[in-house]
C-alpha positions as CSV (number, residue, x, y, z in Angstrom):
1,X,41.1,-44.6,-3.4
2,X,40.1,-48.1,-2.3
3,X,38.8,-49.0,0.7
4,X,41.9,-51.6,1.3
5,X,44.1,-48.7,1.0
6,X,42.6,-46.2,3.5
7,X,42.7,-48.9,5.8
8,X,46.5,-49.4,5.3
9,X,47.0,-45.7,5.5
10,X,45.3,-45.5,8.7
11,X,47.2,-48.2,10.0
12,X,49.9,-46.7,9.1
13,X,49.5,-43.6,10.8
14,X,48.0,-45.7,13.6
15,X,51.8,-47.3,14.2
16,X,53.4,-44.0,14.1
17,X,51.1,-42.4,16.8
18,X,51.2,-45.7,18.6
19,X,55.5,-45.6,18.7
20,X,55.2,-42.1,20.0
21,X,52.6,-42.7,23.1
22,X,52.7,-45.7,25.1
23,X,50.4,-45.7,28.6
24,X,51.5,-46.4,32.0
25,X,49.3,-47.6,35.1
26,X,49.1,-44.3,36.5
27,X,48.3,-42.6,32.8
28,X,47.1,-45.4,30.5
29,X,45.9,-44.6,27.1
30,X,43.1,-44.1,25.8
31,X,42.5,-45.7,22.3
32,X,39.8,-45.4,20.1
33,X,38.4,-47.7,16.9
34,X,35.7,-46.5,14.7
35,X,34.1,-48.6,12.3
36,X,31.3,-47.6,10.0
37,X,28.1,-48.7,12.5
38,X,30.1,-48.1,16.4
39,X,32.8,-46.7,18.0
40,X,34.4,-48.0,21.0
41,X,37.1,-46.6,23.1
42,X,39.7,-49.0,25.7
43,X,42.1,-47.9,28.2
44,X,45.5,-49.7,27.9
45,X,47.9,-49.7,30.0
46,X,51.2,-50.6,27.7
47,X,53.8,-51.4,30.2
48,X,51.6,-54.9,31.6
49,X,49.8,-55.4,28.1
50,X,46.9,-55.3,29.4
51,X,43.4,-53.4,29.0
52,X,42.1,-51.5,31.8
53,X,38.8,-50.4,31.0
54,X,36.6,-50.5,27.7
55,X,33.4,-48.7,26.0
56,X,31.6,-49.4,23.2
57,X,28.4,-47.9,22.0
58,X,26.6,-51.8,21.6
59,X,27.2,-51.3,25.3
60,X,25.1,-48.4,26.1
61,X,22.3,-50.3,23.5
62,X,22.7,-52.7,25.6
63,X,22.0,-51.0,28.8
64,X,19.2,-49.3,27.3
65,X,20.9,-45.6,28.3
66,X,18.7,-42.6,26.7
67,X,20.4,-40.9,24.8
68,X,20.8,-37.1,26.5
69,X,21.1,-33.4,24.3
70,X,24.5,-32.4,24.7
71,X,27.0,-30.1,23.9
72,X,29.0,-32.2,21.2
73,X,26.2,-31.7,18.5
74,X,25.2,-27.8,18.7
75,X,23.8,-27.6,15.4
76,X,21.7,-29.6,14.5
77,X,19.8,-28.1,12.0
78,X,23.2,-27.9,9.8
79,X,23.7,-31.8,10.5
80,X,22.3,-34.9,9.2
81,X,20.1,-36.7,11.8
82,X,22.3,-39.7,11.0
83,X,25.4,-37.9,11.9
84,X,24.2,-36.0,15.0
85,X,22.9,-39.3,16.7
86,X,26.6,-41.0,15.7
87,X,28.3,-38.0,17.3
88,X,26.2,-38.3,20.5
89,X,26.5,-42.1,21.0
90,X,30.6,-41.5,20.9
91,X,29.9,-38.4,23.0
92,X,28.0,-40.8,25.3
93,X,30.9,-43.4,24.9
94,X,33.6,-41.0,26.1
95,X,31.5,-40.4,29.2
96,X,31.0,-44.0,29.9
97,X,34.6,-44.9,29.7
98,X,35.1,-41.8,32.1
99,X,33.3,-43.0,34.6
100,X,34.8,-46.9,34.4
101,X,38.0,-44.9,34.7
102,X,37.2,-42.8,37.7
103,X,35.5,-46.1,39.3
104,X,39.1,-47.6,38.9
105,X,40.9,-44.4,40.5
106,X,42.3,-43.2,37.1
107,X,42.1,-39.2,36.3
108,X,45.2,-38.5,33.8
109,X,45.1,-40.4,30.2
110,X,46.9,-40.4,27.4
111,X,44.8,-39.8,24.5
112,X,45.3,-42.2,21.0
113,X,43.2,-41.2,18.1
114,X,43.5,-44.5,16.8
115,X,45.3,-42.9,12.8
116,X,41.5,-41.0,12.6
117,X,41.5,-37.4,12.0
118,X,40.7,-35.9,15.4
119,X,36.9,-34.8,13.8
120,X,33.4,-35.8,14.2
121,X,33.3,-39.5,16.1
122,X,36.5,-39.3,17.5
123,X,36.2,-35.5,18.7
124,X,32.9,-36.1,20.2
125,X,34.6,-39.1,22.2
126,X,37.1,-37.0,23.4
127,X,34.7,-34.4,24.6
128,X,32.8,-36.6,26.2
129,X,35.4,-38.5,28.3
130,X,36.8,-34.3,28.8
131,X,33.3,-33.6,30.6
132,X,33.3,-37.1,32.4
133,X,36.5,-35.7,34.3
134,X,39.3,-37.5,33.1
135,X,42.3,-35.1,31.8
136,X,44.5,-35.6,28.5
């Protein structure tokens, strides 16, 4: 398969998921995009077209965050070191966009997976914006 056409598929899927959830004020969604270096995660709230709050993991370089052991990666050993340090950068992504969130009163989200398989990246994400208190 070609990388044009994974792309399509997951765009595909992407506008399926996307017809089924839309995001309000109150409960915006959360979307996330994953390329092949960084992740980055937005809250959008669908009714005013507008994005709320946004994440990326440039950001945290940025800001020169250490990076923290955490629960998303609990075996290491099995992993790639590659892998692990991707998985904890989104993990660390997910918290940051928590926090932006709770800053801005929000605690309910509606959670869009962006058409990516809800594994690795995009799980760690989501566990990370779940321990940063916002609830899906």
């Amino acid at each position: 398969m070609k990388a044009s056409e994974k792309h399509q598929n997951r765009f595909r899927r992407h506008k399926r998921i996307k017809a089924k959830l839309r995001g309000t004020s109150d409960r915006p969604r959360l979307c996330v995009f994953r390329s092949a270096k960084h992740i980055y995660a937005q809250l959008i709230d669908d009714e005013k077209g507008k994005t709320v709050a946004a994440a990326s993991d440039a950001e945290l370089k940025l800001k020169g965050k250490k990076e923290k052991e955490s629960a998303a990666v609990k075996n290491e050993k099995s992993e790639p070191k590659k892998m692990a340090r991707k998985a904890l950068l989104a993990y660390n992504v997910g918290k940051l966009i928590a926090q932006k969130a709770q800053e801005k009163k929000i605690e309910k989200i509606v959670f869009d997976r962006g058409g990516y398989k809800y594994h690795g990246r995009v799980r760690a994400l989501a566990d990370g914006a779940r321990d940063g208190g916002l609830k899906f």
